[in-house]
N, C-alpha and C positions, 0 to 999 in steps of 0.2 A: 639611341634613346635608351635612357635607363629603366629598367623594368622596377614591377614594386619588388621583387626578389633582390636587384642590385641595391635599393636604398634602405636594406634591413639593415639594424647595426645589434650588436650587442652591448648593454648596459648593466650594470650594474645597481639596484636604489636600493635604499632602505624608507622602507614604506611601513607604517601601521599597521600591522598584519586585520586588526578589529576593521579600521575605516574601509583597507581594500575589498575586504569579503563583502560589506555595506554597499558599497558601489557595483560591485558583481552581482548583487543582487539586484540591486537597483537596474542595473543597466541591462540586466538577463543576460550576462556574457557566460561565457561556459569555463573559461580559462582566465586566467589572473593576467596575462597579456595580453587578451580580447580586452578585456576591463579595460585595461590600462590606453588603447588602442582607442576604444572607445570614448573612453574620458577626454583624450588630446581631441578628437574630432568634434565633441563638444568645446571646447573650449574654443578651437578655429573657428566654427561656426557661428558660436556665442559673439568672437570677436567682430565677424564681418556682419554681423546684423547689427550691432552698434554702429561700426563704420557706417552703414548702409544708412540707417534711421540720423544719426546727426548728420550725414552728408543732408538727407533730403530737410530735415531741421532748418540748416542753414542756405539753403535755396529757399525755404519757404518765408522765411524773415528775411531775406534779401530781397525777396518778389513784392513786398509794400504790402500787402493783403492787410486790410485792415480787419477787424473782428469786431461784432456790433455785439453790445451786451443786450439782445432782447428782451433777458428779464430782469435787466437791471443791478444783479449779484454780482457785477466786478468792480475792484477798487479802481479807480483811475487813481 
């Protein structure tokens, strides 16, 4: 099993030196590869709660439900 030490790699970017400082502050990291670390795990995350929310989207329109306008305010 690979540990998180075996899947470090070294890279290379050219990054915005203004934006990344922006983000490290934003995100409270202490180091410019914290930051960066941390940005990718937002983004994964970000991703699967999309996933998440249209997966259940389309269970919820598949399941018939119908939606009663009680007060009237939706266009049919």
């Amino acid at each position: 099993m690979a540990t998180a030490k075996d899947r470090i790699i070294h890279k290379h970017f050219r990054l915005d030196a203004l934006k990344l400082k922006r983000a490290q502050k934003v995100l409270d990291a202490r180091t410019e590869t914290e930051t960066v670390e941390r940005a990718l795990d937002l983004a994964i995350s970000e991703h699967e709660r999309n996933r998440l929310t249209a997966e259940a989207n389309r269970k919820f329109v598949r399941s018939g439900v119908v939606i009663r306008d009680v007060f009237g305010t939706l266009a049919e």
